[in-house]
C-alpha positions as CSV (number, residue, x, y, z in Angstrom):
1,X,-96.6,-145.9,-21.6
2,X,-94.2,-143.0,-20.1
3,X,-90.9,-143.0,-21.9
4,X,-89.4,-141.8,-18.2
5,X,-89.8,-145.5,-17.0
6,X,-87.6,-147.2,-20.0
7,X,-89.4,-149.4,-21.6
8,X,-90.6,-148.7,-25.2
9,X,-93.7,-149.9,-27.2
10,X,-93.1,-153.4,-29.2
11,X,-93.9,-151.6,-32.1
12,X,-91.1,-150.0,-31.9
13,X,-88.8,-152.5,-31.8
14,X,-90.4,-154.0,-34.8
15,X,-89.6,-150.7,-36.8
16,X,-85.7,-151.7,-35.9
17,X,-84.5,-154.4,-38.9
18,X,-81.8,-156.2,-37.8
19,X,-80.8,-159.0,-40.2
20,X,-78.0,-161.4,-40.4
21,X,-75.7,-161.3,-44.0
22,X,-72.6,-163.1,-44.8
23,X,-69.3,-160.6,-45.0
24,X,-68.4,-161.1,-48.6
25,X,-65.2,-158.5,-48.5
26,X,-63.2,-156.9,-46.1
27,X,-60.3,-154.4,-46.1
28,X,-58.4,-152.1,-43.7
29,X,-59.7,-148.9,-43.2
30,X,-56.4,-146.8,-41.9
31,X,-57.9,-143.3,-42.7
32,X,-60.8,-143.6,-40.2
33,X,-60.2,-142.2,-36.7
34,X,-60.4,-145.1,-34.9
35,X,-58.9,-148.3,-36.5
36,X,-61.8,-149.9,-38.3
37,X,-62.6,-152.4,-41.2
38,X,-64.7,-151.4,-44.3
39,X,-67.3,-154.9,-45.1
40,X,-69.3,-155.7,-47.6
41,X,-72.1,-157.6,-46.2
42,X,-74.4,-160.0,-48.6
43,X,-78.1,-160.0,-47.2
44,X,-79.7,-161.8,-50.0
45,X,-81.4,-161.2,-52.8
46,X,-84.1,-159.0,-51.0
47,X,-81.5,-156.6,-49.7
48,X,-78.2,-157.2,-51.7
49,X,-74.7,-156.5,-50.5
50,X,-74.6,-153.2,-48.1
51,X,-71.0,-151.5,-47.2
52,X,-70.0,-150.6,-43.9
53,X,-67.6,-149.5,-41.4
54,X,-66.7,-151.2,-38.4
55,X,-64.4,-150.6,-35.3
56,X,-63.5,-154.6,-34.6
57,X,-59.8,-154.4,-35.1
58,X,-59.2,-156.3,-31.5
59,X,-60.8,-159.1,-32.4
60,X,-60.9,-159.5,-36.5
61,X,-58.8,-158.5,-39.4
62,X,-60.1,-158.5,-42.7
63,X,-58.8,-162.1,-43.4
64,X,-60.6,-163.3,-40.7
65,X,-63.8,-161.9,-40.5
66,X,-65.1,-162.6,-44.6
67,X,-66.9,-165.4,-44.7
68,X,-68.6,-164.9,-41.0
69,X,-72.2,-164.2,-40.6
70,X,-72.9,-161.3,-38.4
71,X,-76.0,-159.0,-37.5
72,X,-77.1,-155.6,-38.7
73,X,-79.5,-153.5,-39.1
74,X,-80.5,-152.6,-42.6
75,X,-82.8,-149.9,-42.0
76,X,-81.2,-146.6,-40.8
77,X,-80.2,-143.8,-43.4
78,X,-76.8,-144.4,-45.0
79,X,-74.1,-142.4,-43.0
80,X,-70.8,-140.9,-43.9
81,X,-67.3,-142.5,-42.0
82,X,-64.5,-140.4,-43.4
83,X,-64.7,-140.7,-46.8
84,X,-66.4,-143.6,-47.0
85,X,-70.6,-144.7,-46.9
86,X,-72.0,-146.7,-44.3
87,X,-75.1,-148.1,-45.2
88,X,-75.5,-151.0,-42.5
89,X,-74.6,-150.6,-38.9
90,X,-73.5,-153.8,-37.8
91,X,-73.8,-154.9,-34.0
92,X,-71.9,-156.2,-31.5
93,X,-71.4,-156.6,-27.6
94,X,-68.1,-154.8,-25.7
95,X,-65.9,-157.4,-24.2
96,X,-64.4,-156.9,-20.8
97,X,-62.1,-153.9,-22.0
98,X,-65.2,-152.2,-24.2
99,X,-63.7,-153.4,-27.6
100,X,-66.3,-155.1,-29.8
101,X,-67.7,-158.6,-30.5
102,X,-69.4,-159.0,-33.4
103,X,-73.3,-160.8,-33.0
104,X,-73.1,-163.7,-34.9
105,X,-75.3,-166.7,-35.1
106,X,-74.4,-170.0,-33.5
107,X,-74.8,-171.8,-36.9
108,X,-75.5,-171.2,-40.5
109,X,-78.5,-169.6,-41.6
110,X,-80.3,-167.9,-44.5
111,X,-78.4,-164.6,-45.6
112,X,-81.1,-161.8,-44.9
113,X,-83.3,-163.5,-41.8
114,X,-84.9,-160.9,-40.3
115,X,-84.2,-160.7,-36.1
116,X,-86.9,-162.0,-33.8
């Protein structure tokens, strides 16, 4: 298949692992340049808890959002925000003025369910 016409090969979105963890901690993160969150993510026992960084101040605060299950994927190289190590990007959809909702599931399910 030609790249040029958008699509890409299923394979390839098989290589992407996007998995759903329970936020397990949460704190401001005022030196990043954007306003952001740092979470701590639990994915279960096969994956652990992974740290990241995430610009969702509109909508959450760090009270708020631990405890919430959201999606990620758990599979790109760590990556440094500021000071501190992403290791998870966790996704979301822009509302109607671009700021981020988070993906979440609409009910509880196993920490570390892989997307499909």
């Amino acid at each position: 298949m030609d790249q040029s016409d958008g699509f890409i090969a299923f394979d390839d979105f098989l290589n992407v692992d996007v998995r759903v963890g329970t936020v397990v901690e949460a704190e401001p993160y005022p030196e990043a340049r954007k306003p952001a969150i740092k979470l701590w993510i639990d994915f279960g026992p096969e994956i652990g808890i992974k740290k990241t960084s995430a610009q969702i101040t509109r909508h959450y605060t760090p009270d708020s959002i631990v405890g919430e299950q959201v999606a990620a994927v758990v599979n790109f190289p760590p990556r440094q925000i500021g000071k501190f190590m992403s290791e998870v990007l966790t996704l979301g959809f822009p509302d109607a003025d671009g700021e981020v909702v988070l993906i979440q599931p609409g009910q509880l399910v196993p920490n570390g369910g892989r997307l499909y």
